[in-house]
C-alpha positions in Angstrom: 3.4 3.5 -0.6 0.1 2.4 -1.4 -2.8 4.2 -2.3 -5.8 2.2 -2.4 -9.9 3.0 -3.1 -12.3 1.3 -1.6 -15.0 -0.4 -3.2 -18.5 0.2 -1.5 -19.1 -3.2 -0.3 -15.7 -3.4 1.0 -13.9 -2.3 4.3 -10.7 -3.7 4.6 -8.1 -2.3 7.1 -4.3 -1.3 6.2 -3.3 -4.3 8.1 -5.4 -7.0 6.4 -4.2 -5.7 3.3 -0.8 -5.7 4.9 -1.1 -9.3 5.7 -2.8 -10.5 2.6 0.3 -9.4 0.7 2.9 -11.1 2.9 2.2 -14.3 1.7 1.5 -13.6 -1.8 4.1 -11.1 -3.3 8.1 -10.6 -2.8 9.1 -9.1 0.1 10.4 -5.5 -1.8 6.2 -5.3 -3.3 5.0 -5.4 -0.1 4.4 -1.5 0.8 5.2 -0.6 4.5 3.1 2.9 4.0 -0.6 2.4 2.9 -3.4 4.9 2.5 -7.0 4.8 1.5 -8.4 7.1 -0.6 -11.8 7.8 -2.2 -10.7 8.3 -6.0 -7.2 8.1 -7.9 -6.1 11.6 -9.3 -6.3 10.9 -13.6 -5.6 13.0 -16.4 -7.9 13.7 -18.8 -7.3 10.3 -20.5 -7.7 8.5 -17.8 -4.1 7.5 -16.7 -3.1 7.7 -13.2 -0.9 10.7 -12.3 1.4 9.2 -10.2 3.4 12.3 -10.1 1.1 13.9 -7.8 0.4 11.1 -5.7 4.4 10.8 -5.4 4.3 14.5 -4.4 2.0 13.8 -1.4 4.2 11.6 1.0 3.6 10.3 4.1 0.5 11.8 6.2 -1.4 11.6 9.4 -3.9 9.6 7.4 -1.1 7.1 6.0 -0.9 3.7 8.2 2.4 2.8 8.5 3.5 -1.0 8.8 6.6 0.0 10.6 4.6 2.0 13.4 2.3 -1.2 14.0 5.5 -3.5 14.6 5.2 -5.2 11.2 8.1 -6.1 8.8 8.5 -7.9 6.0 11.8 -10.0 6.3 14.0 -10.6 3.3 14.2 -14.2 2.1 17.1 -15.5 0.7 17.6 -18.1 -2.1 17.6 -21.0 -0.2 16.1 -20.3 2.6 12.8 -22.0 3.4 
């Protein structure tokens, strides 16, 4: 799962960011659920709580990767 904020001059989609990250990361960083959201949830010294973003799961606003036909195939050493 990825939660991401936007920055104002910015309008990516779940899928470009999807597909940005194919090519650039392992296979097991790329997240299959992704979700935009307008601020981080931070305790009072600024860390993320990543408790509470944990506790919100998957939801009608989350694009799933899966859902669109996407996925991210395993490579193995080797291979390529």
């Amino acid at each position: 799962m990825a939660y991401i904020v936007r920055r104002a001059d910015t309008e990516p989609t779940a899928r470009e960011i999807f597909e940005f990250l194919i090519d650039r990361v392992p296979h097991y960083m790329v997240p299959r659920y992704i979700e935009f959201v307008p601020e981080l949830p931070r305790t009072p010294t600024e860390k993320i709580r990543k408790a509470e973003l944990r506790g919100r799961g998957v939801t009608d606003a989350t694009w799933d990767s899966r859902a669109e036909g996407l996925a991210v195939k395993a490579e193995r050493i080797g291979d390529g």
